[in-house]
MARDOLO-941918 format. One line per 2 residues: number of its first residue (from 1); for each residue y, x, z of N, C-alpha, C, O, CB. Coordinates in Angstrom, 2 decimals, padded with zeros to 5 digits. Each point is the difference from the previous one (the first is absolute). Glycine has a CB too. Example, Ala and Ser with C-alpha at 12.3 -4.5 7.8 and 13.67 -1.06 7.14 Angstrom:
! residues 2
1) -005.69,013.19,007.80,001.19,-000.89,000.00,001.20,000.90,000.00,-000.02,001.04,000.66,-001.15,-002.93,000.59 ~ 002.22,001.54,-001.97,001.19,000.82,000.06,001.09,-000.77,000.73,001.11,000.51,000.17,-001.74,000.67,-002.32 .
END
This chain:
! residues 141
1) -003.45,-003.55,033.13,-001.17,000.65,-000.54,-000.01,-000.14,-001.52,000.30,-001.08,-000.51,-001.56,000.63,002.65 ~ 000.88,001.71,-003.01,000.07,-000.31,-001.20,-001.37,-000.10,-000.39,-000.86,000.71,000.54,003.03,000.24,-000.89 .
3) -002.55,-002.19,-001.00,-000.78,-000.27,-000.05,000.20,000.08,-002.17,001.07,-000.10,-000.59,-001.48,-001.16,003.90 ~ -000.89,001.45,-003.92,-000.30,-000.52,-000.93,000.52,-001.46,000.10,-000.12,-000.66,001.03,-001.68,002.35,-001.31 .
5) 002.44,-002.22,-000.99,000.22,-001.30,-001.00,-000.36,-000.04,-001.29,000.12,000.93,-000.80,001.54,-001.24,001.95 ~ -002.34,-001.38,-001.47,-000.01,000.08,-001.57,001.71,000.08,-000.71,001.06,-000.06,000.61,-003.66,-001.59,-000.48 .
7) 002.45,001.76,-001.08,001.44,-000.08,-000.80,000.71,-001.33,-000.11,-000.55,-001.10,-000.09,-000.34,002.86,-001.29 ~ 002.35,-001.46,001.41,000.74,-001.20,000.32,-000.20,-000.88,-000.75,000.25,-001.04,000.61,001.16,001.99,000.21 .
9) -001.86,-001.25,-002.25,-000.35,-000.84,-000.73,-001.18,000.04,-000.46,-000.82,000.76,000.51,002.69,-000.89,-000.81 ~ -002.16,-000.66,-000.72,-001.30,-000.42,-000.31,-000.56,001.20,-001.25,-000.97,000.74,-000.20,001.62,-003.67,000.90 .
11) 001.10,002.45,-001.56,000.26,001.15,-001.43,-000.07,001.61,000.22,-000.14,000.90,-000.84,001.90,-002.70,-000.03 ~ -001.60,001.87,002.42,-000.03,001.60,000.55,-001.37,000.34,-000.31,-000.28,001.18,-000.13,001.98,-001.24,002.18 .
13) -002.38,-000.64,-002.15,-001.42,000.67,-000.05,-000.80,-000.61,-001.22,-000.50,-001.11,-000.23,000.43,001.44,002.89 ~ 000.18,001.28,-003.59,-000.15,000.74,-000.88,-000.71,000.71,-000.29,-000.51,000.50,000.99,001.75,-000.85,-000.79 .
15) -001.77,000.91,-001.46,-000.09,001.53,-000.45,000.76,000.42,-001.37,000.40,-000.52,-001.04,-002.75,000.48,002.20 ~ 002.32,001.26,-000.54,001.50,000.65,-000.34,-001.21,001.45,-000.40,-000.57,000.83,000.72,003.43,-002.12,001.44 .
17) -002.83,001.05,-003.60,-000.70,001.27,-000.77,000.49,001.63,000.48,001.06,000.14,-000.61,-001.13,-001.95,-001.60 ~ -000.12,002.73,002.79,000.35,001.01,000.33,000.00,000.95,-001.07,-001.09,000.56,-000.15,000.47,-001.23,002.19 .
19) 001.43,000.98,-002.75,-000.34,001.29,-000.84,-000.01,001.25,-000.06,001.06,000.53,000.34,-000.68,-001.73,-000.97 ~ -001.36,002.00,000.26,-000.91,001.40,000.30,000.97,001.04,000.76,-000.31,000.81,000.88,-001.26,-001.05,-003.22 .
21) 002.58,000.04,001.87,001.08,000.85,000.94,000.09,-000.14,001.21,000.10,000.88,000.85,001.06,-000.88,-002.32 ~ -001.18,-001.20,001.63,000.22,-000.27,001.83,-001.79,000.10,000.45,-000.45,-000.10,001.14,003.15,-002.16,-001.07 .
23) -003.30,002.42,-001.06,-001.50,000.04,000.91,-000.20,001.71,000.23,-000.67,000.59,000.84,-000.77,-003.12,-002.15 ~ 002.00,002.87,000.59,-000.15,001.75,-000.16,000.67,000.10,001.15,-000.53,000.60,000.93,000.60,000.27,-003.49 .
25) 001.74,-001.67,002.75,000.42,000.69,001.08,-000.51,000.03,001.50,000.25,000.76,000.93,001.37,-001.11,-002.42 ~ -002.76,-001.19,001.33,000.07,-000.16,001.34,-001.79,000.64,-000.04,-000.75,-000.27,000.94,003.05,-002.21,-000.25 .
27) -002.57,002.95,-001.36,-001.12,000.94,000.71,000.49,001.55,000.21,-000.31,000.79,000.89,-001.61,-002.31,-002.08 ~ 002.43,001.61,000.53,000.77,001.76,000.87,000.58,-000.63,001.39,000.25,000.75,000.94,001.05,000.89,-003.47 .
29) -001.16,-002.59,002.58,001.21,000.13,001.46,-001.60,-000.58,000.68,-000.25,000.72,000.97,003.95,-001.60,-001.47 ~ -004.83,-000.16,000.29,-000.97,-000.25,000.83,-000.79,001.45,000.08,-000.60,000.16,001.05,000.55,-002.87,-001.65 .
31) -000.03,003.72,-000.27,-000.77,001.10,000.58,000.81,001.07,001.22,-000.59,000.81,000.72,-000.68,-000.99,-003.27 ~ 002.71,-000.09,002.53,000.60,000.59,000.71,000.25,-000.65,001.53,-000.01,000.71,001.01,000.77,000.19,-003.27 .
33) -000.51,-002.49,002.30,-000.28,-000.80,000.59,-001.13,-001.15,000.25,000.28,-001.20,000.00,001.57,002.17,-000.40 ~ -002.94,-000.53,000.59,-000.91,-000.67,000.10,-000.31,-001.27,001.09,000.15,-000.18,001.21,-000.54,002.33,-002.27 .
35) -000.17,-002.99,-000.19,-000.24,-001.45,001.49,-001.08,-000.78,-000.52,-000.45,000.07,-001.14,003.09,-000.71,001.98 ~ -003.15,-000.40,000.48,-000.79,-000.80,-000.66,000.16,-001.68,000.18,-000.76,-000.96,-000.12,-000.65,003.12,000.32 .
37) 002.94,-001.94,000.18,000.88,-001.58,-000.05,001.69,000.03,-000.56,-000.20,-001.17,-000.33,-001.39,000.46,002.73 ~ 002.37,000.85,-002.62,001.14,000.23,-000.25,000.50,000.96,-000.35,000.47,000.79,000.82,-000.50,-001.98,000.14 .
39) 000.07,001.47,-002.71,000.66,000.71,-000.39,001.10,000.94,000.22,000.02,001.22,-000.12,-001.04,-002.59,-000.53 ~ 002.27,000.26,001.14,001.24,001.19,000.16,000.33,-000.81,001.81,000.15,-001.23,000.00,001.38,001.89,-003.52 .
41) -001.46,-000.05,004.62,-000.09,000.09,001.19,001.34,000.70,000.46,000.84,000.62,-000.65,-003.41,-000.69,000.50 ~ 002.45,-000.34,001.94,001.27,000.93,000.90,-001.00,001.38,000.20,-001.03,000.20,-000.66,002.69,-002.48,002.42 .
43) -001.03,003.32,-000.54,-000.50,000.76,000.55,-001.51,-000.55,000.35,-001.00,000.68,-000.20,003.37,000.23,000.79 ~ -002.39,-001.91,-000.17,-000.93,-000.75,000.69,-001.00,-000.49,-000.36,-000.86,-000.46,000.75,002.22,000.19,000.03 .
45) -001.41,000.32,-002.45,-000.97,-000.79,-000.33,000.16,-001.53,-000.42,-000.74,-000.58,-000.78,-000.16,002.21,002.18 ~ 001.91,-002.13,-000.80,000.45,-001.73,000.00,000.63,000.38,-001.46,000.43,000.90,-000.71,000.33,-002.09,003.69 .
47) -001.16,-000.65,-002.83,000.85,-000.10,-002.03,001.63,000.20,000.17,000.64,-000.46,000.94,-002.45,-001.91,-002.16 ~ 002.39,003.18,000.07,001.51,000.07,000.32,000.40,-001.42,-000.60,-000.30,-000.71,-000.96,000.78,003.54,000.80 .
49) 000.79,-002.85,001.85,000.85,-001.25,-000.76,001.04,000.04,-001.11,000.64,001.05,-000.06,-000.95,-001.73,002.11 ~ 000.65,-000.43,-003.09,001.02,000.61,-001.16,001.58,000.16,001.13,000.82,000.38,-000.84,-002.18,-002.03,-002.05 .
51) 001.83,001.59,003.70,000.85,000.75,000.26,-000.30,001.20,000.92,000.99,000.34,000.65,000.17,-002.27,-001.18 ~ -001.93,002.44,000.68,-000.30,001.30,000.64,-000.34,000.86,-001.47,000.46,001.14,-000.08,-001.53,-002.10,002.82 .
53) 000.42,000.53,-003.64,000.10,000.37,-001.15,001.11,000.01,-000.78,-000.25,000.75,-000.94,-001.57,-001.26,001.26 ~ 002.55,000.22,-000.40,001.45,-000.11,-000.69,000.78,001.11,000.59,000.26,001.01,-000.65,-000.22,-003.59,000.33 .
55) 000.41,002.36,001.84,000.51,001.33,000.62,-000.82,001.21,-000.17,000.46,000.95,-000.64,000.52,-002.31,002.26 ~ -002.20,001.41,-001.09,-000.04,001.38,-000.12,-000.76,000.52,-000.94,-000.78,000.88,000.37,001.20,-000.86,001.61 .
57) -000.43,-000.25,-002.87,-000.91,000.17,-001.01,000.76,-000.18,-001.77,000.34,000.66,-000.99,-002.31,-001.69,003.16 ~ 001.91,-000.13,-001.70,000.55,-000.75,-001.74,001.94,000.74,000.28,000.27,000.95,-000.73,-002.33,-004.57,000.39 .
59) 002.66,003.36,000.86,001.13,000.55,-000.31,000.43,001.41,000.14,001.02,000.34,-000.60,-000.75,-002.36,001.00 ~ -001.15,003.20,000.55,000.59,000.90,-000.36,-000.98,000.85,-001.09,-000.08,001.22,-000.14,001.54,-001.43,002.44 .
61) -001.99,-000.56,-002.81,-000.50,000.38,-001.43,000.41,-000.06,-001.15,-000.27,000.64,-001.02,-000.96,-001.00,001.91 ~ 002.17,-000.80,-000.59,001.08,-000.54,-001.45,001.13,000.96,000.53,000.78,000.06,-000.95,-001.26,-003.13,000.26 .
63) 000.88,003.68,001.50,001.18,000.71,000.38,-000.79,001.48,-000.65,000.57,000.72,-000.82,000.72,-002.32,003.40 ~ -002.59,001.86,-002.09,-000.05,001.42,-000.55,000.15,000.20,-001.37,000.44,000.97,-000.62,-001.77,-000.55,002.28 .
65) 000.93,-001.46,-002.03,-000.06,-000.86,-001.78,000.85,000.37,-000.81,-000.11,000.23,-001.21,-000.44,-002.20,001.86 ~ 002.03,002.05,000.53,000.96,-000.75,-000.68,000.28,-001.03,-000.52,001.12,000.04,-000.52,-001.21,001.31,000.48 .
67) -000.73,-002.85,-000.10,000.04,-000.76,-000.35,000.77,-001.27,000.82,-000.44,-001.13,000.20,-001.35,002.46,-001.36 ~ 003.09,-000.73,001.57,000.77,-000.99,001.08,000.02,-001.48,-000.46,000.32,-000.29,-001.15,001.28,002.22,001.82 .
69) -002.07,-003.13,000.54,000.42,-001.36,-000.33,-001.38,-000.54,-001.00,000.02,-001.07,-000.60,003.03,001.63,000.73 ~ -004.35,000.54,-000.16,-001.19,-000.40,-000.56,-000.54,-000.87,001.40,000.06,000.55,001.10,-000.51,001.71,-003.10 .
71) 000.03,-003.36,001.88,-000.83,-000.86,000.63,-001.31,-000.49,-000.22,-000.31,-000.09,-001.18,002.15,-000.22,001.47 ~ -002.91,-000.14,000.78,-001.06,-000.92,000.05,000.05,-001.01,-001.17,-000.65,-000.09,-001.04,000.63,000.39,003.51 .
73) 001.20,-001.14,-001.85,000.55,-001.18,-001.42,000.52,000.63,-001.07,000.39,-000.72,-000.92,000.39,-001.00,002.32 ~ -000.68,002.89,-001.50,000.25,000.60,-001.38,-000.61,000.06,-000.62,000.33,-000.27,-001.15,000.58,001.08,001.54 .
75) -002.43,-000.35,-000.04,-001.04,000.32,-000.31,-000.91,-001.07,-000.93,-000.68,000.14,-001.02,001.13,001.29,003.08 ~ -000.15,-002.48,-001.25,-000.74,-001.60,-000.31,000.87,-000.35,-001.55,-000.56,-000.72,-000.83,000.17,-000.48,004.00 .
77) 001.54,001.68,-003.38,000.76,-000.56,-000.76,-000.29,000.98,-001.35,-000.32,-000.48,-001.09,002.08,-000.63,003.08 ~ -001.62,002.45,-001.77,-000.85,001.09,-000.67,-000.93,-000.96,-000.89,000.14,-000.59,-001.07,-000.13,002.61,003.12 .
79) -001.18,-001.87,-000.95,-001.43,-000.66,-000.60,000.42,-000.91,-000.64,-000.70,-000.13,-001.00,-000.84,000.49,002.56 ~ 002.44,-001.19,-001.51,-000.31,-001.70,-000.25,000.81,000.55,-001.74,-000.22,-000.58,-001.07,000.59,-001.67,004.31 .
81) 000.34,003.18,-003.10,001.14,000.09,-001.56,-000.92,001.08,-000.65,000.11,000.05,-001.22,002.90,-000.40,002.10 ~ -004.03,001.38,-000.22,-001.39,000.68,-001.14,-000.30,-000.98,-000.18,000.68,-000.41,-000.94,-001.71,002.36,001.47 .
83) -000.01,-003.10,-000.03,-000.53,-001.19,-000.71,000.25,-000.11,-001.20,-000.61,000.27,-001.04,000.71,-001.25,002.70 ~ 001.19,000.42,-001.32,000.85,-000.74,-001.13,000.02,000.64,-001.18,-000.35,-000.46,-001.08,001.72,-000.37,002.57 .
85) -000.87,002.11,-001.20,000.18,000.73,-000.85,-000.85,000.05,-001.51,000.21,-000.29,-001.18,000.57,001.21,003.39 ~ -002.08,-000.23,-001.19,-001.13,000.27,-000.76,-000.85,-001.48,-000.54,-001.17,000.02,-000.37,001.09,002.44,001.88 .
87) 000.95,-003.74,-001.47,-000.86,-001.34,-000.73,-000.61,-000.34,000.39,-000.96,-000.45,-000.63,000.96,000.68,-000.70 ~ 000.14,-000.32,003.54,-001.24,-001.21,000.43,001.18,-001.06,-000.17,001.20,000.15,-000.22,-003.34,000.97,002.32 .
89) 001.19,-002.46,-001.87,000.29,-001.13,-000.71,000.71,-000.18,002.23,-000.15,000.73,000.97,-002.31,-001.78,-004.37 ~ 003.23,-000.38,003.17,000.61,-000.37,001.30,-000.98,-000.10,000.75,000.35,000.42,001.10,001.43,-001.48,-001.76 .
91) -003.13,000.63,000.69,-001.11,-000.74,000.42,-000.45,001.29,000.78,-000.45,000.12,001.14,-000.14,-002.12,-003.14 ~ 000.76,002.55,001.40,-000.63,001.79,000.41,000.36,000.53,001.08,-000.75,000.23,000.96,000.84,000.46,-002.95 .
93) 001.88,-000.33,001.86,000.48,000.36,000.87,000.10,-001.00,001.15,-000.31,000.29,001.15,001.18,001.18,-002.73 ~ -000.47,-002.55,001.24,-000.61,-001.25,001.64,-001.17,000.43,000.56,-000.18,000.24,001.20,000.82,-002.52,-002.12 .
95) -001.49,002.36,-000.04,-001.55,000.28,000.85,-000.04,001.73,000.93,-000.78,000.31,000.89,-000.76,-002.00,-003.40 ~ 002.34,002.30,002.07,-000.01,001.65,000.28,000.96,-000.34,001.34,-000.56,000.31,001.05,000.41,001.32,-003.88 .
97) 001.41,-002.17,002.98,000.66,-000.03,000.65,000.35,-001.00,001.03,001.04,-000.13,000.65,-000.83,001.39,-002.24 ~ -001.48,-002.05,001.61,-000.32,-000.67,001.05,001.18,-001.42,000.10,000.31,-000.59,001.03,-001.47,003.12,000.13 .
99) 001.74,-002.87,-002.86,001.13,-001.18,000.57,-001.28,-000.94,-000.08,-001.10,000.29,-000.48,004.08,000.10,-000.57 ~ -002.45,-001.94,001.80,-000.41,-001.36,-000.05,000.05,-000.55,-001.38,-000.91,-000.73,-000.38,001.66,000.48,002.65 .
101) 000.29,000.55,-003.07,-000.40,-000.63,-001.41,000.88,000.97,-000.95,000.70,000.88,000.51,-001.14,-003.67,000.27 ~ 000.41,002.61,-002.20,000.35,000.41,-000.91,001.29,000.08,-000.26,000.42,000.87,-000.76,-002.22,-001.38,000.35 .
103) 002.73,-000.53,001.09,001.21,-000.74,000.20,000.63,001.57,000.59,000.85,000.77,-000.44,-001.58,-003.95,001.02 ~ -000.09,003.19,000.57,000.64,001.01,000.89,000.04,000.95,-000.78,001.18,000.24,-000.25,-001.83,-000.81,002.28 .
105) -000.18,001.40,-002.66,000.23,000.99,-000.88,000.97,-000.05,-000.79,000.99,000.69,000.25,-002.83,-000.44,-000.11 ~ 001.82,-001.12,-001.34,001.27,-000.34,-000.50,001.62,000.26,000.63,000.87,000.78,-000.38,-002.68,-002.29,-000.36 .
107) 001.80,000.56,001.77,001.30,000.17,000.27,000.14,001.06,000.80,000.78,-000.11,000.94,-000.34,-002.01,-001.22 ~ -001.17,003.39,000.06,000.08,001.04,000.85,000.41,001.20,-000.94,000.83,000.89,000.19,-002.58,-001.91,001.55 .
109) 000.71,000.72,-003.06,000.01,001.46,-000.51,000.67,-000.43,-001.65,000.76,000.85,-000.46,-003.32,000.45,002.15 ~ 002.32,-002.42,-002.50,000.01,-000.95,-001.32,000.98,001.03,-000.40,-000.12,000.15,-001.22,-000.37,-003.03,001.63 .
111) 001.50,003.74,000.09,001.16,000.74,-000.86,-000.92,001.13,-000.42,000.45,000.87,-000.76,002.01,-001.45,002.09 ~ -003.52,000.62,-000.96,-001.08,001.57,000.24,-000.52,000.08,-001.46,000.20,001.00,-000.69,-001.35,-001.23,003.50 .
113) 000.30,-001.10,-003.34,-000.52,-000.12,-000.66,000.91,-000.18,-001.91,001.04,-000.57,-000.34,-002.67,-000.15,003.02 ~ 000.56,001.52,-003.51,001.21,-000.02,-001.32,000.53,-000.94,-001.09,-000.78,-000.31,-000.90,-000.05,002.11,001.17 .
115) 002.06,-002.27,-000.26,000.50,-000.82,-000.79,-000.78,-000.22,-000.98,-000.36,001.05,-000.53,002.22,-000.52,001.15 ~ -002.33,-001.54,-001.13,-000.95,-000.85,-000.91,000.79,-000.17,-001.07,-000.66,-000.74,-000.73,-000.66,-000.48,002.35 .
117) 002.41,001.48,-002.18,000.67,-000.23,-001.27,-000.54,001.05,-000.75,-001.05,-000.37,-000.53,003.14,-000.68,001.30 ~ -001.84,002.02,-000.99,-000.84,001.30,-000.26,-001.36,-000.46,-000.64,-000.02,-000.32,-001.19,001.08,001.66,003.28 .
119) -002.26,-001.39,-001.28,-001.14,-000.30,000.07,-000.34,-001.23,-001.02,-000.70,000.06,-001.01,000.80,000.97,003.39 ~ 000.71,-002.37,-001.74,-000.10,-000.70,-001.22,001.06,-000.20,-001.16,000.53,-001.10,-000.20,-001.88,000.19,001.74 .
121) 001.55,001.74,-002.10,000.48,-000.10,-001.10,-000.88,001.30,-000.79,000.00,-000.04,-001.23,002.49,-001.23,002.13 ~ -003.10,002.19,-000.33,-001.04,001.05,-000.58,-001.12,-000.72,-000.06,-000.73,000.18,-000.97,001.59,001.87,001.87 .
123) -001.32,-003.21,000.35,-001.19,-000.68,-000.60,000.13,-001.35,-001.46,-001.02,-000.44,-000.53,000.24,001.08,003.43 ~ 002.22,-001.08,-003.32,000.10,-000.77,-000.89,000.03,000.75,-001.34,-000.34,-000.39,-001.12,001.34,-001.14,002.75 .
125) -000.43,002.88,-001.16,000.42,001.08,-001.75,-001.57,000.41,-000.04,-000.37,000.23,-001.15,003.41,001.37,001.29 ~ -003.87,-001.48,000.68,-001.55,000.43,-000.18,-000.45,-000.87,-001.08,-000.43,000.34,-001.11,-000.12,000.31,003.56 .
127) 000.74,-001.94,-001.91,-000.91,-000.51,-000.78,000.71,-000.87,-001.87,-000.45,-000.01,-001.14,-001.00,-000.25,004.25 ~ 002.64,-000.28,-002.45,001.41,-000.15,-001.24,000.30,000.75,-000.56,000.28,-000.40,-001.13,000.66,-000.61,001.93 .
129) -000.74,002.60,-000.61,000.28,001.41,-000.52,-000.76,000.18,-001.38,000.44,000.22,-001.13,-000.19,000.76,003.61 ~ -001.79,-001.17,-001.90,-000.83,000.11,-001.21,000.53,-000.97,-001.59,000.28,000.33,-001.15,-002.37,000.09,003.34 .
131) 002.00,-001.94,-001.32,000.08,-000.71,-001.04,001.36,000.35,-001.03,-000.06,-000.08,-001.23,-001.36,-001.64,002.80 ~ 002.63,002.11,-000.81,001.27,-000.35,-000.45,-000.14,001.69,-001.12,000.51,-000.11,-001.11,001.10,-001.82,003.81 .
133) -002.02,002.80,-002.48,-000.70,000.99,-000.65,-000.46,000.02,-001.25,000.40,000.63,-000.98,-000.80,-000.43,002.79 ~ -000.86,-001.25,-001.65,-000.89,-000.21,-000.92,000.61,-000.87,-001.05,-000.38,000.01,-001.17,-001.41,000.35,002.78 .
135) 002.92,-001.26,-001.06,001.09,-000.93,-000.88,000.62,000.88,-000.98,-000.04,000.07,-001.23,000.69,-001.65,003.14 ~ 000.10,002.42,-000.73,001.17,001.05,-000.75,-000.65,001.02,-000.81,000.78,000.65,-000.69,000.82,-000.78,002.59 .
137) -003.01,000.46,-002.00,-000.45,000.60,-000.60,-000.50,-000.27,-001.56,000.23,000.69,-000.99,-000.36,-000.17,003.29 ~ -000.63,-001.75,-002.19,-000.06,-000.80,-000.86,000.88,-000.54,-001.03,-000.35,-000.19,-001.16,-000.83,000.09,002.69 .
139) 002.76,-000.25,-000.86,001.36,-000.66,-000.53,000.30,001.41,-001.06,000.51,-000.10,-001.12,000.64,-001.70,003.69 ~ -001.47,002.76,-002.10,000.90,001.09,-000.62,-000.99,000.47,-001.20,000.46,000.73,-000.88,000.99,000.16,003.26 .
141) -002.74,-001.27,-002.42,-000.89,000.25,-001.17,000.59,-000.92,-001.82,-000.67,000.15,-001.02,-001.65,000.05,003.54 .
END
């Protein structure tokens, strides 16, 4: 018998900010599919399971796609490298992606995030730049 479960961990349970895109998408598909318990469903009404979802659904959608060898876990990894991308801090993406600690993030994604040599050496010429400036400017008077 299948039954509702809480989530396998503690860190599974979350909130996970939805943004306007996916709220737009999922009210065109709730006015087309309407409910007043479970969003995305079988024929039946029952919640779909993620492998009944994967077969018939999630993969021949990435095939119509064209997007061969796109995955679920692709997806997670997607999200987790926009994060990054766009300058959430590690703390962020742990919290979005449901790891147990920060650690885990790290040794998951740490190649994701951008080399700090760069960064600090633009934050030392920020503020040294001026002075060494105002030297060389001065020296040459």
């Amino acid at each position: 018998m299948r039954h509702l479960a809480p989530p396998k961990t503690q860190a599974s349970v979350r909130v996970v900010p939805v943004p306007q895109v996916v709220v737009d998408a999922v009210a065109v598909h709730l006015v087309t599919w309407p409910t007043d318990q479970f969003v995305f469903t079988t024929e039946l009404g029952d919640p779909i399971r993620r492998t009944a979802f994967s077969e018939r659904i999630w993969r021949p959608a990435v095939k119509r796609a064209g997007l061969s060898g796109v995955t679920m876990h692709g997806l997670r990894h997607f999200y987790a490298s926009l994060l990054i991308r766009h300058g959430e801090s590690v703390k962020t993406v742990q919290a979005r992606l449901g790891h147990a600690s920060a650690a885990e993030t790290l040794d998951t994604y740490s190649h994701l995030w951008p080399d700090s040599d760069d960064r600090t050496r633009a934050a030392v010429d920020s503020v040294l730049g001026r002075v060494a400036d105002s030297l060389r400017t001065g020296a040459a008077r």
